[in-house]
C-alpha positions as CSV (number, residue, x, y, z in Angstrom):
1,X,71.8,144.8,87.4
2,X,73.3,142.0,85.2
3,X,76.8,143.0,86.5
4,X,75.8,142.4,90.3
5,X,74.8,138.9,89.4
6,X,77.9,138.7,87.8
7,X,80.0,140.1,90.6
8,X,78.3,137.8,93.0
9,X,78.7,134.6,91.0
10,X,82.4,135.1,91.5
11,X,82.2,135.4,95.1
12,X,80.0,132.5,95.0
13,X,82.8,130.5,93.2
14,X,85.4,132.5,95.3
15,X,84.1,131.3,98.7
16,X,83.6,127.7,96.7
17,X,87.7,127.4,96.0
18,X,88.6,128.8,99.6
19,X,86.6,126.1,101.4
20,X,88.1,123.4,99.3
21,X,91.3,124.5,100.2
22,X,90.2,124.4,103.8
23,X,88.4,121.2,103.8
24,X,88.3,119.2,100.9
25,X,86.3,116.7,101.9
26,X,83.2,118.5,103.6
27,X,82.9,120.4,99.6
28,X,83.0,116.6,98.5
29,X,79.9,115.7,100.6
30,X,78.1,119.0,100.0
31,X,78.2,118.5,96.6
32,X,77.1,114.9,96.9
33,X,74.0,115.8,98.9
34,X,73.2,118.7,97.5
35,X,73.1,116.1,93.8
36,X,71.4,113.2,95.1
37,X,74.5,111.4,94.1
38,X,75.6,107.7,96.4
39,X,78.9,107.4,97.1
40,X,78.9,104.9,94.3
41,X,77.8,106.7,91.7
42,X,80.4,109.9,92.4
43,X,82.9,107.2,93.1
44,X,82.3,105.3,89.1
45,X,82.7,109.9,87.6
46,X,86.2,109.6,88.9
47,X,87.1,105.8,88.9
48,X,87.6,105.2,92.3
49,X,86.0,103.4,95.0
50,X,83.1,104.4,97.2
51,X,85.3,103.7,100.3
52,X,87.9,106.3,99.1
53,X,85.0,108.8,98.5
54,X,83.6,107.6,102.0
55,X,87.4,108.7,103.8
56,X,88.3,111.7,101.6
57,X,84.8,113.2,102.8
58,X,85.8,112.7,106.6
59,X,89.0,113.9,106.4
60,X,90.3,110.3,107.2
61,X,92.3,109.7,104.1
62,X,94.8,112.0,102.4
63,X,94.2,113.1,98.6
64,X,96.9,113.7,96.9
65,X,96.8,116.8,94.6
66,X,95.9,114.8,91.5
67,X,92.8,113.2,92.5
68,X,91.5,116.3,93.7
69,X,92.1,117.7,90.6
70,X,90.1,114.5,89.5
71,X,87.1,114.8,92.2
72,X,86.9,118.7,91.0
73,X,87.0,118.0,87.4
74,X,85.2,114.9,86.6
75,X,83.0,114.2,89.6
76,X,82.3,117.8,90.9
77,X,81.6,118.8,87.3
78,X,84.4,122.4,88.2
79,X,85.7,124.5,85.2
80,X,89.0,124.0,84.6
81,X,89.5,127.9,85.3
82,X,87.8,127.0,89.2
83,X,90.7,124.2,89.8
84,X,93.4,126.5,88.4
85,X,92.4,129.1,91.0
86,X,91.9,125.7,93.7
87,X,95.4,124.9,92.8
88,X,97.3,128.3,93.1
89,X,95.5,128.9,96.7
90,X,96.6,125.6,97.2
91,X,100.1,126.2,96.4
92,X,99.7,129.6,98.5
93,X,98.5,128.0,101.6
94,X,101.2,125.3,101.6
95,X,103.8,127.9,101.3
96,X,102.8,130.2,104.2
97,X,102.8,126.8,106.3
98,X,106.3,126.2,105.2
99,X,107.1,129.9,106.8
């Protein structure tokens, strides 16, 4: 039984990584509301503003790879194993656009 809980903790995490490759910001605001956390308070985890939290969640500004690695790490509270996976499907997806 212990090994099904296993297996589907890594979908769990699987399915986590794709839709942060999909859409960053939307797994930014899940995770906010799903942790009571203000925009403020995520914002002083990863030394930013609450502004820049504000538009990476709508899409509205652009995060380069770096701060996302930063948002995962820090204010998303992601193993660094999780954002090594985020970062090859990353990489993946980019090159199949360049196609």
């Amino acid at each position: 039984m212990r090994a099904g809980v296993g297996i589907e903790m890594d979908q769990q995490i699987l399915e986590r990584i794709r839709k942060a490759v999909e859409d960053f910001g939307s797994v930014i605001k899940d995770y906010r509301e799903q942790e009571a956390l203000t925009l403020e308070s995520l914002a002083s985890r990863i030394n930013c503003s609450a502004s820049y939290i504000f538009r990476a969640e709508r899409g509205s500004k652009i995060v380069p790879i770096h701060m996302r690695v930063r948002i995962l790490e820090k204010g998303l509270n992601w193993k660094a194993s999780e954002i090594e996976c985020f970062l090859v499907e990353t990489v993946k997806r980019y090159e199949q656009k360049q196609r």
